[in-house]
C-alpha positions as protocol buffer text, in pm:
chain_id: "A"
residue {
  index: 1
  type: UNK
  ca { x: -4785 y: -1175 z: -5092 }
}
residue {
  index: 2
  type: UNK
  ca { x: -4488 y: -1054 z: -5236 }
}
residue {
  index: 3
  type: UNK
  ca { x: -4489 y: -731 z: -4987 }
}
residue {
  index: 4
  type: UNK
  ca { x: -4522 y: -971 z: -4691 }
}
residue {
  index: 5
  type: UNK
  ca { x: -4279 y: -1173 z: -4805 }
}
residue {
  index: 6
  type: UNK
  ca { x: -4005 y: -920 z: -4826 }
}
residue {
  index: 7
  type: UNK
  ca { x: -4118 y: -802 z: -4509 }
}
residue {
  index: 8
  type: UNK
  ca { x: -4086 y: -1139 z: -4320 }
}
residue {
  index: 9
  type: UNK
  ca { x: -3745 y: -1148 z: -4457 }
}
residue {
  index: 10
  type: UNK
  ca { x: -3571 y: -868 z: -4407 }
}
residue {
  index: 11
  type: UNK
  ca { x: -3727 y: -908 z: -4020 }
}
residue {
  index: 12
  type: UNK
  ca { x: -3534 y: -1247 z: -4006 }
}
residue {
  index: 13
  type: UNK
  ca { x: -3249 y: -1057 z: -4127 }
}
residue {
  index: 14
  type: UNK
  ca { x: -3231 y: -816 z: -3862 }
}
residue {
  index: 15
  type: UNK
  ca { x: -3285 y: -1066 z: -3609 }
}
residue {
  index: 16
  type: UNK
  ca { x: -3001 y: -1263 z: -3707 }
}
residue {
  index: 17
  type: UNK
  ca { x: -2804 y: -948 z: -3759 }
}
residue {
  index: 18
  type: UNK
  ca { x: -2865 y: -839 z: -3337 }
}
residue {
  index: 19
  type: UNK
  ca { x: -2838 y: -1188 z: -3255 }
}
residue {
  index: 20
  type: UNK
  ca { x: -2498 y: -1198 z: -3348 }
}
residue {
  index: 21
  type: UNK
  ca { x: -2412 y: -903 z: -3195 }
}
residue {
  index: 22
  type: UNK
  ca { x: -2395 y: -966 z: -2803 }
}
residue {
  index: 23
  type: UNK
  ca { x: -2368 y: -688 z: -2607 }
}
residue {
  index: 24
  type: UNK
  ca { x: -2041 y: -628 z: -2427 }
}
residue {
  index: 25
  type: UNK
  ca { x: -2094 y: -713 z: -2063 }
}
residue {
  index: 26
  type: UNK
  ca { x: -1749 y: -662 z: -1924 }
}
residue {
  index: 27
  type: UNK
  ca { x: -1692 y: -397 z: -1637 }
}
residue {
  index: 28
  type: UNK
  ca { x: -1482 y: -81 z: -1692 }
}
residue {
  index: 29
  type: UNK
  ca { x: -1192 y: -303 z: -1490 }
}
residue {
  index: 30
  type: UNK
  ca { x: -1231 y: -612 z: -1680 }
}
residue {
  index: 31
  type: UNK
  ca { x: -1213 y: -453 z: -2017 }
}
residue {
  index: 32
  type: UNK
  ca { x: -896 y: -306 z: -1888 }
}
residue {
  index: 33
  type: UNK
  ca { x: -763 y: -561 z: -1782 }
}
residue {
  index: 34
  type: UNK
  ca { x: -818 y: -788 z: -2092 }
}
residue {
  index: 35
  type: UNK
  ca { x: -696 y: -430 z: -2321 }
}
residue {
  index: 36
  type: UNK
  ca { x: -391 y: -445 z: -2084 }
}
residue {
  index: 37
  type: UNK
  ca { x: -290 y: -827 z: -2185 }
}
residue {
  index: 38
  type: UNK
  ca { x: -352 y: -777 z: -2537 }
}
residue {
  index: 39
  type: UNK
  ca { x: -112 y: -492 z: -2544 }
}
residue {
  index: 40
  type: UNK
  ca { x: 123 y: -654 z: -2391 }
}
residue {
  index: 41
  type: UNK
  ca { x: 89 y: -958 z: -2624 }
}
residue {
  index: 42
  type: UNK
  ca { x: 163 y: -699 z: -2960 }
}
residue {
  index: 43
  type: UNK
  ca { x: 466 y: -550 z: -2749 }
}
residue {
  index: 44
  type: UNK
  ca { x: 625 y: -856 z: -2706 }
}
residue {
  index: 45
  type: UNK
  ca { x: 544 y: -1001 z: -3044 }
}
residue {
  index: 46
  type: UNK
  ca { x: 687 y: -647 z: -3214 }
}
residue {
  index: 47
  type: UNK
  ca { x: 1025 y: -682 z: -2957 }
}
residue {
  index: 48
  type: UNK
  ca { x: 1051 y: -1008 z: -3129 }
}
residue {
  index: 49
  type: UNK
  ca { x: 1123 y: -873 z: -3459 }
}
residue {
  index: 50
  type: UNK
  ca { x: 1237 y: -543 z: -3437 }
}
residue {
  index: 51
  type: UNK
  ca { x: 1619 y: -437 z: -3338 }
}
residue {
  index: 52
  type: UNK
  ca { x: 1640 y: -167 z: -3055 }
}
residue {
  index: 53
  type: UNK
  ca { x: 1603 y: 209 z: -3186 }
}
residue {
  index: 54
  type: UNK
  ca { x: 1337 y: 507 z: -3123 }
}
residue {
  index: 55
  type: UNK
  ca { x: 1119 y: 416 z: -3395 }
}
residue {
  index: 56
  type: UNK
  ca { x: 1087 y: 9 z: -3285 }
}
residue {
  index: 57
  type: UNK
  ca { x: 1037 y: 171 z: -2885 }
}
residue {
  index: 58
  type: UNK
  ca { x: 806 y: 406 z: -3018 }
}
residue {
  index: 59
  type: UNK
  ca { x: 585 y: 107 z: -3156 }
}
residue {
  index: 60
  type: UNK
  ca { x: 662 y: -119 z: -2858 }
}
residue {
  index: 61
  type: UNK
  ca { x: 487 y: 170 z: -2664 }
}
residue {
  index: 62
  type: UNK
  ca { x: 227 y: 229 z: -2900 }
}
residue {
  index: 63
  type: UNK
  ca { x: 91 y: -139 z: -2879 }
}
residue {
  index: 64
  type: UNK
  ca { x: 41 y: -53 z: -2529 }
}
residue {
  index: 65
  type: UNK
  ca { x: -113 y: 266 z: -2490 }
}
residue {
  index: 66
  type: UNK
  ca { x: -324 y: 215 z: -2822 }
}
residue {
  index: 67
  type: UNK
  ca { x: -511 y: -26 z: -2608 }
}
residue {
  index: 68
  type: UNK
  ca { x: -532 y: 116 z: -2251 }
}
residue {
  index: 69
  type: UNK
  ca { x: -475 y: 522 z: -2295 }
}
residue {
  index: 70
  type: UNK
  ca { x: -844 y: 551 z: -2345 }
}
residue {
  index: 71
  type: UNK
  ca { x: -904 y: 458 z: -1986 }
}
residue {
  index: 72
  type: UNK
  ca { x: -749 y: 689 z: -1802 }
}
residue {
  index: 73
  type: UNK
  ca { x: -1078 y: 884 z: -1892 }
}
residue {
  index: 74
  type: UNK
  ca { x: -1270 y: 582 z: -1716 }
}
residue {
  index: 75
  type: UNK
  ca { x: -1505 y: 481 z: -1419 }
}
residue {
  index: 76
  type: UNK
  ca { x: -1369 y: 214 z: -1266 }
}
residue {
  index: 77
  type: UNK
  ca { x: -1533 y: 15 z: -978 }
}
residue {
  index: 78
  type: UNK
  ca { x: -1198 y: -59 z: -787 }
}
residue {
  index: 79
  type: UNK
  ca { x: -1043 y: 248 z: -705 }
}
residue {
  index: 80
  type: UNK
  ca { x: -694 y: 102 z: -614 }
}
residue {
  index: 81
  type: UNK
  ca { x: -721 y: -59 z: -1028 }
}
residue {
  index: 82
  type: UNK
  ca { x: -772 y: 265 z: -1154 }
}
residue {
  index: 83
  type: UNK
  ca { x: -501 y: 443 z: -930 }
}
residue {
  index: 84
  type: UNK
  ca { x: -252 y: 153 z: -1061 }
}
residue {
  index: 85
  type: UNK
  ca { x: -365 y: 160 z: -1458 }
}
residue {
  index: 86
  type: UNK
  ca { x: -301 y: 575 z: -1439 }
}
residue {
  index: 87
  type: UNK
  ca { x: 57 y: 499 z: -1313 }
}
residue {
  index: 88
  type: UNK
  ca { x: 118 y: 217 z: -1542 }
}
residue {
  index: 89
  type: UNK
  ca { x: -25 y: 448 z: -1858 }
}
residue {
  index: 90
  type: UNK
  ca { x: 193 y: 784 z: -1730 }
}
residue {
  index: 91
  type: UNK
  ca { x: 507 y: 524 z: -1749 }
}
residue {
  index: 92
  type: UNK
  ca { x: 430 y: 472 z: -2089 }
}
residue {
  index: 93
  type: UNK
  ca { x: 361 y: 822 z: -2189 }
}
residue {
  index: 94
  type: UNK
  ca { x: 636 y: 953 z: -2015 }
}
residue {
  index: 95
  type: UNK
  ca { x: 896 y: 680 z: -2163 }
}
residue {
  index: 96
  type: UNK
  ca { x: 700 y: 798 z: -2529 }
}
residue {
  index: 97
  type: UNK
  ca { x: 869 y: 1174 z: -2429 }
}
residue {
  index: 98
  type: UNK
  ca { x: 1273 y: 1041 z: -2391 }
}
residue {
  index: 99
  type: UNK
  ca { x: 1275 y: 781 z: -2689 }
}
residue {
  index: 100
  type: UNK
  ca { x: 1448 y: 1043 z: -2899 }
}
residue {
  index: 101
  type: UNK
  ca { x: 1736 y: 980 z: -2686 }
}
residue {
  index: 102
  type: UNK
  ca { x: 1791 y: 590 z: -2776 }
}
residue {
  index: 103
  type: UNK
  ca { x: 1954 y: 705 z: -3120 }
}
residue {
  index: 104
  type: UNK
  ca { x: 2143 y: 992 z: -3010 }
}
residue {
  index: 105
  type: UNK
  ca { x: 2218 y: 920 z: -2664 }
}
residue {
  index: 106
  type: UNK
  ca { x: 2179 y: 562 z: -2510 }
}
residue {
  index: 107
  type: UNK
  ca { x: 2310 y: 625 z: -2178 }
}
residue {
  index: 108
  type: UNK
  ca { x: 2102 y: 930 z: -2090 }
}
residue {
  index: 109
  type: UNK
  ca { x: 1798 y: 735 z: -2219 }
}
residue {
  index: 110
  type: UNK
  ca { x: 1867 y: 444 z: -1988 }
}
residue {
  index: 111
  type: UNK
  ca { x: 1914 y: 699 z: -1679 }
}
residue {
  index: 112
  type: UNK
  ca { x: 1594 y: 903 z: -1712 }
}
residue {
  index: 113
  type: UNK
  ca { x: 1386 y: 485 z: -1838 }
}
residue {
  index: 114
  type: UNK
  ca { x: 1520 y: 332 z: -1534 }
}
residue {
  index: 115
  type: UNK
  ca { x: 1277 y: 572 z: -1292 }
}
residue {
  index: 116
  type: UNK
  ca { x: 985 y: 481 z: -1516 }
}
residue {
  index: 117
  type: UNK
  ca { x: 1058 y: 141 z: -1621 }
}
residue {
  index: 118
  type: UNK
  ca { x: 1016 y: 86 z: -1255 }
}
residue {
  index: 119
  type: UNK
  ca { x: 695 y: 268 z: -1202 }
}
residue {
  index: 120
  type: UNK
  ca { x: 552 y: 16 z: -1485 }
}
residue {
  index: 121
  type: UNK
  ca { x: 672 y: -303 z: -1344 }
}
residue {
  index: 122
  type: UNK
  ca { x: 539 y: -227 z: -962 }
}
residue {
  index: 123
  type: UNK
  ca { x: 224 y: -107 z: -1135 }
}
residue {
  index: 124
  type: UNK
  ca { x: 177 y: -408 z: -1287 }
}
residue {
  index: 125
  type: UNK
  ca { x: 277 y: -626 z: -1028 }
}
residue {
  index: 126
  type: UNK
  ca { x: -17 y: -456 z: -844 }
}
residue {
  index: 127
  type: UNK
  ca { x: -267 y: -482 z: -1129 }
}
residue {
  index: 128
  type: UNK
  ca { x: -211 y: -865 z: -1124 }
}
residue {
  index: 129
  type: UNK
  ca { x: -261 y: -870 z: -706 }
}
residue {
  index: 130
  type: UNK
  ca { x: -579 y: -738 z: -777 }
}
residue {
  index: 131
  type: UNK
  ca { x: -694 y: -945 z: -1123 }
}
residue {
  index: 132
  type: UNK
  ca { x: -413 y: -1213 z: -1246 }
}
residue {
  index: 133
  type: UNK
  ca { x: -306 y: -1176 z: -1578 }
}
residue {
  index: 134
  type: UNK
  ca { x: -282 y: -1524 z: -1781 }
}
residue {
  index: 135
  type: UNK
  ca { x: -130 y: -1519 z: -2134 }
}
residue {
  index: 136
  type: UNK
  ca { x: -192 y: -1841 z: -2286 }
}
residue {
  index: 137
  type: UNK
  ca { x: 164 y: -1826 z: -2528 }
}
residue {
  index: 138
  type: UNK
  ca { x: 439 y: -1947 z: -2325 }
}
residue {
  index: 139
  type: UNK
  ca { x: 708 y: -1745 z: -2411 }
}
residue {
  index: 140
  type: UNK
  ca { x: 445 y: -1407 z: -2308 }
}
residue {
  index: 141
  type: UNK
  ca { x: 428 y: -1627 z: -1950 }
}
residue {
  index: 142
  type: UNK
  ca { x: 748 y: -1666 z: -1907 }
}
residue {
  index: 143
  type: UNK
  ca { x: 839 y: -1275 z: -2038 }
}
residue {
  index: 144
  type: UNK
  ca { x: 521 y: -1135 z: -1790 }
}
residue {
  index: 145
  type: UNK
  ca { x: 655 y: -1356 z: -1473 }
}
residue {
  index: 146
  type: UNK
  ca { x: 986 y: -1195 z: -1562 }
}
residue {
  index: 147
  type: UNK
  ca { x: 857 y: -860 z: -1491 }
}
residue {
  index: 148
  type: UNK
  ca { x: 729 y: -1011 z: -1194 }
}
residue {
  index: 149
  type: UNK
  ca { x: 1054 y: -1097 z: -1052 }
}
residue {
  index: 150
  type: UNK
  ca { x: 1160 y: -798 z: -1140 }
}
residue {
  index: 151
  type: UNK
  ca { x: 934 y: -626 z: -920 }
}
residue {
  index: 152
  type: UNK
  ca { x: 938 y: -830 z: -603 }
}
residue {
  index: 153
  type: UNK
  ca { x: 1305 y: -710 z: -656 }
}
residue {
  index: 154
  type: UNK
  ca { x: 1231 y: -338 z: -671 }
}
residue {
  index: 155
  type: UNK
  ca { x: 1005 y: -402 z: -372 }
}
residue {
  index: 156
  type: UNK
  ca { x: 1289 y: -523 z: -148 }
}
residue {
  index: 157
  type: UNK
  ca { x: 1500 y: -214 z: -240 }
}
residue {
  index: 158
  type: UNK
  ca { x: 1224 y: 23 z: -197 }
}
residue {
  index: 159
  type: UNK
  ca { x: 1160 y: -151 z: 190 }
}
residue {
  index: 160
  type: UNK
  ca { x: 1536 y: -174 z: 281 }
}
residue {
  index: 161
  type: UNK
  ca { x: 1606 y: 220 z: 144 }
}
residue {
  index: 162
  type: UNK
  ca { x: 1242 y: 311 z: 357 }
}
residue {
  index: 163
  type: UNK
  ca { x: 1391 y: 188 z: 650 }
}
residue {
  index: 164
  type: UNK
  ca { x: 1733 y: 387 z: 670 }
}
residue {
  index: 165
  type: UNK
  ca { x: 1783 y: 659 z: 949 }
}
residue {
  index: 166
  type: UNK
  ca { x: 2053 y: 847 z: 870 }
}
residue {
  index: 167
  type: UNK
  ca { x: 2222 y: 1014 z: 1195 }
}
residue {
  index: 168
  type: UNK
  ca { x: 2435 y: 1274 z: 1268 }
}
residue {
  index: 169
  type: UNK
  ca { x: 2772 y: 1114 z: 1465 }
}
residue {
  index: 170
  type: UNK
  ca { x: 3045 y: 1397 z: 1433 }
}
residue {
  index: 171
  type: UNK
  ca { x: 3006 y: 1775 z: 1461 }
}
residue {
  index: 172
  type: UNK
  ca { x: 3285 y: 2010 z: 1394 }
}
residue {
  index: 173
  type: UNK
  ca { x: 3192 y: 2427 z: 1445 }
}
residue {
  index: 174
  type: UNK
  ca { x: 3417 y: 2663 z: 1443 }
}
residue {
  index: 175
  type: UNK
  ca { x: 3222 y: 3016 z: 1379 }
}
residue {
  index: 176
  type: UNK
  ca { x: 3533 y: 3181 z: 1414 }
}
residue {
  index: 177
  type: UNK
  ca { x: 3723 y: 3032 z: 1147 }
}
residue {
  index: 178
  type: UNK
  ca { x: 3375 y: 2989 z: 925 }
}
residue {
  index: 179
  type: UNK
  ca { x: 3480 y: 2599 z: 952 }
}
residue {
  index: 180
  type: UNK
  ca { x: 3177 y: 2356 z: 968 }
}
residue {
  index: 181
  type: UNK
  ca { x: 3186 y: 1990 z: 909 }
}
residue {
  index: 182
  type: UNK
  ca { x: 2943 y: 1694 z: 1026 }
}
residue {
  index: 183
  type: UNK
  ca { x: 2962 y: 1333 z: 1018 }
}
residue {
  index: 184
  type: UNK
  ca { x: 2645 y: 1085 z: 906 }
}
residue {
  index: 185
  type: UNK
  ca { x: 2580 y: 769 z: 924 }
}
residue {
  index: 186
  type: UNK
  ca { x: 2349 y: 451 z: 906 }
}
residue {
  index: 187
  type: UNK
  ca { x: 2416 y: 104 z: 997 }
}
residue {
  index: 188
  type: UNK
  ca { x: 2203 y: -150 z: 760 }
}
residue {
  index: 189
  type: UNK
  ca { x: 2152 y: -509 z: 718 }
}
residue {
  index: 190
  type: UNK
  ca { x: 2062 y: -609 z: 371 }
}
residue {
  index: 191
  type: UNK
  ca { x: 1796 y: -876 z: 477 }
}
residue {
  index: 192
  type: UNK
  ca { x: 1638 y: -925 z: 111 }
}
residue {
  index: 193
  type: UNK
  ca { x: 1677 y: -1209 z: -108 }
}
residue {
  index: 194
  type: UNK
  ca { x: 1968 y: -1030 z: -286 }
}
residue {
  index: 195
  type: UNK
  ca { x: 2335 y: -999 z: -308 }
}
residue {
  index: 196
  type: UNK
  ca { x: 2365 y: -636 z: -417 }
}
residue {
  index: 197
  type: UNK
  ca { x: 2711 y: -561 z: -655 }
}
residue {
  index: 198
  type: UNK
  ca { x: 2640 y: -233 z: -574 }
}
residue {
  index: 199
  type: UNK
  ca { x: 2396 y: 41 z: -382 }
}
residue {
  index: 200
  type: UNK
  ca { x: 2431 y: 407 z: -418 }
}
residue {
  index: 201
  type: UNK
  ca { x: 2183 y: 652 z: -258 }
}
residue {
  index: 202
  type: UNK
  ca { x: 2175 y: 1037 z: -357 }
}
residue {
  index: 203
  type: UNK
  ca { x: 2085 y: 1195 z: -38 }
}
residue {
  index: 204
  type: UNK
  ca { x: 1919 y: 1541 z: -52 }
}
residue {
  index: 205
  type: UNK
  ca { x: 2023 y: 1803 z: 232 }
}
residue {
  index: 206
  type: UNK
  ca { x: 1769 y: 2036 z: 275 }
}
residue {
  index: 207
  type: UNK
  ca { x: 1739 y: 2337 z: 500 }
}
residue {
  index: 208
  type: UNK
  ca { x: 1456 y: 2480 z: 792 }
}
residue {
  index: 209
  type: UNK
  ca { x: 1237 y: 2569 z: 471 }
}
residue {
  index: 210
  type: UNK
  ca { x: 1283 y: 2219 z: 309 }
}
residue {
  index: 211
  type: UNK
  ca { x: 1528 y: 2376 z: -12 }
}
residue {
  index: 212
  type: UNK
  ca { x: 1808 y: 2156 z: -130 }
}
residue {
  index: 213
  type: UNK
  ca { x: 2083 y: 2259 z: -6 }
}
residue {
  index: 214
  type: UNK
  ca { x: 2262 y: 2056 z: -174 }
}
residue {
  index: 215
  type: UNK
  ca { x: 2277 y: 1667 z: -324 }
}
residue {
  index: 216
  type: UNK
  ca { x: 2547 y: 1382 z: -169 }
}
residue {
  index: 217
  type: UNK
  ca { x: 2605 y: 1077 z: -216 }
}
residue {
  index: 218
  type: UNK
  ca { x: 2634 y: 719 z: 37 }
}
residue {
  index: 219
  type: UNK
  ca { x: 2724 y: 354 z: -148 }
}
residue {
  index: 220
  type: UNK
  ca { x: 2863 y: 53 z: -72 }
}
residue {
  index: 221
  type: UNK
  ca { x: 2968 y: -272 z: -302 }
}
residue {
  index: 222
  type: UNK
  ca { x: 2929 y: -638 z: -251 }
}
residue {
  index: 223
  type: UNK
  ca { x: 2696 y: -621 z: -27 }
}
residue {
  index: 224
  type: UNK
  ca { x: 2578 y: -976 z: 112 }
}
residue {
  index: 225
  type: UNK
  ca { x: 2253 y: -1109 z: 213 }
}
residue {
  index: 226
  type: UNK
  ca { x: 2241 y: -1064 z: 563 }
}
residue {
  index: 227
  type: UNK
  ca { x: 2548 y: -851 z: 619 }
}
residue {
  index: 228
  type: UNK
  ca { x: 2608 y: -519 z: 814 }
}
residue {
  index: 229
  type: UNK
  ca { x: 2746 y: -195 z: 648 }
}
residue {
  index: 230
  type: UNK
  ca { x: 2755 y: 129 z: 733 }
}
residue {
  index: 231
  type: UNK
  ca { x: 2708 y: 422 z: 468 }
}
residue {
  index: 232
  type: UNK
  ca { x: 2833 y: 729 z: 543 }
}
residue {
  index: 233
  type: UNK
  ca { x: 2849 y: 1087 z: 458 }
}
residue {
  index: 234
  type: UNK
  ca { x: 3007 y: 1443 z: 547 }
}
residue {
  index: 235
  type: UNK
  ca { x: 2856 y: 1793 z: 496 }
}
residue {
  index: 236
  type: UNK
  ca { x: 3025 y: 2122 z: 468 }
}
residue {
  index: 237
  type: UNK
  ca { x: 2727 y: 2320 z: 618 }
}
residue {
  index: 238
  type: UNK
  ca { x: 2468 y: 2291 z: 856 }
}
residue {
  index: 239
  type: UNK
  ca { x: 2169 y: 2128 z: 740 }
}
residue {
  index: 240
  type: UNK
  ca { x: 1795 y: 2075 z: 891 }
}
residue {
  index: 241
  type: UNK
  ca { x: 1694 y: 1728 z: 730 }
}
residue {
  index: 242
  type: UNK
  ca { x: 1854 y: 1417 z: 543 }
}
residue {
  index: 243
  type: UNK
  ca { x: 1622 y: 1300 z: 306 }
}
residue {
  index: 244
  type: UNK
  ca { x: 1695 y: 1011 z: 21 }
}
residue {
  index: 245
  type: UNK
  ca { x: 1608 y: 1112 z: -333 }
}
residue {
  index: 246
  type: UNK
  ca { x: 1677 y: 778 z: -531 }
}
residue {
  index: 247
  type: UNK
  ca { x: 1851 y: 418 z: -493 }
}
residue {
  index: 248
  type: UNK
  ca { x: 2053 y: 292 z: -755 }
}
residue {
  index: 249
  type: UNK
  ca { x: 2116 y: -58 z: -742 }
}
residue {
  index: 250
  type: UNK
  ca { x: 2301 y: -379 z: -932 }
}
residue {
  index: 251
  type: UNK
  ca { x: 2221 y: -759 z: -825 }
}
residue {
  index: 252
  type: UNK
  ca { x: 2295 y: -1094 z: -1041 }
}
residue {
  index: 253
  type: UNK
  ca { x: 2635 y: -914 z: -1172 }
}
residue {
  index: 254
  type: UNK
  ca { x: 2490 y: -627 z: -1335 }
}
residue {
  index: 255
  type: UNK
  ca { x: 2214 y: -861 z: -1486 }
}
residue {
  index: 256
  type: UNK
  ca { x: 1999 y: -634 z: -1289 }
}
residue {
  index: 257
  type: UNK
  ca { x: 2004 y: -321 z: -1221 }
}
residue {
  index: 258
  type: UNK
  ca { x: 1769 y: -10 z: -1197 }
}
residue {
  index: 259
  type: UNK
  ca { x: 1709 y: 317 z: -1005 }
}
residue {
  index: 260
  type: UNK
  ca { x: 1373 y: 413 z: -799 }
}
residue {
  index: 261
  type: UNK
  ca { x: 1315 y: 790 z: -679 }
}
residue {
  index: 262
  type: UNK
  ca { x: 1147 y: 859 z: -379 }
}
residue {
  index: 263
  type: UNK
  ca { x: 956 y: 1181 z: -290 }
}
């Protein structure tokens, strides 16, 4: 009796043991998804008690990728999610590579973030198209539909710098003299939501075999929603193709501002 008895219990044992543990049901996406919100929740909660230096960004980025890295080795069932989690993750690793620079060098950090800060937010903005993010803390609401914002804002630069056409206006040659100048320009209407303080492009000026050339630059300031400017530019040489490299930009005075390469 004794035998059966110790059977019979450690059976009920076991059974309460595996009843307890449910089985994890989520997809590939939805786990991400859920990782992505929870490291976002320790990121904000560490940027509320840590000052700004390479070790505290190191941790801020840690919270992140300690919870999502994993899946860039993943299966996921949306295609477009897992295209948008690998650029959101690369942001973060490749932001982990130029932390050094926040206690040496500030200002180089913040020119070589800027690129990836904006990969991350435009990710993310397209990771909550496809499954909204909730966070049930209010301040991690209010800091997540800040990002937001901030991407519906890189979106409107990104569409207003895709749809300049530079064009080629004035053309001085004079083989003889080995004198060669020529004249570009685009008019543009700033038809987003935003009063820019400033926008600088660097313009790449590449020859028949696509090589840079050489770099130049094309800005304007205070520009107003709605308004027409021209931007402008001169080469010294003849040149096959105009093609952007990157937008710099300031709206809000200088409360915003960032930089997006394009290839």
């Amino acid at each position: 009796m004794k035998k059966i008895s110790k059977f019979v219990l450690c059976f009920a044992l076991l059974g309460s043991i595996s009843g307890c543990a449910k089985p994890d049901e989520r997809t590939v996406d939805e786990k991400f998804v859920d990782s992505l919100q929870e490291g976002l929740d320790e990121r904000w909660e560490l940027a509320d008690t840590t000052d700004y230096s390479t070790d505290s960004f190191n941790k801020y980025l840690d919270a992140e990728l300690n919870k999502i890295q994993s899946f860039k080795k993943e299966k996921f069932e949306n295609q477009q999610l897992k295209e948008q989690a690998d650029l959101y993750i690369d942001s973060l690793e490749k932001t982990k590579d130029i932390t050094k620079y926040i206690d040496s060098n500030d200002f180089q950090f913040q020119q070589l973030y800027s690129p990836l800060y904006s990969q991350r937010v435009l990710a993310l903005q397209e990771i909550n198209k496809i499954d909204p993010l909730q966070f049930d803390n209010e301040e991690d609401q209010e800091d997540f539909d800040n990002l937001l914002e901030e991407a519906d804002l890189l979106k409107s630069v990104i569409d207003l710098t895709n749809g300049i056409q530079f064009e080629k206006v004035k053309e001085d040659d004079e083989p003889e003299y080995d004198l060669y100048t020529a004249d570009y320009e685009a008019k543009v209407t700033n038809d987003t939501d935003y009063q820019f303080d400033y926008y600088n492009l660097t313009i790449n000026l590449l020859d028949k075999d696509d090589v840079v050339l050489e770099q130049t630059f094309a800005s304007v300031n205070s520009w107003k929603k709605g308004e027409t400017q021209r931007l402008s530019f001169m080469v010294t040489e003849k040149v096959e193709k105009v093609q952007i490299a990157s937008a710099d930009y300031s709206v809000n005075n200088n409360a915003q501002t960032g930089t997006i390469n394009f290839e």
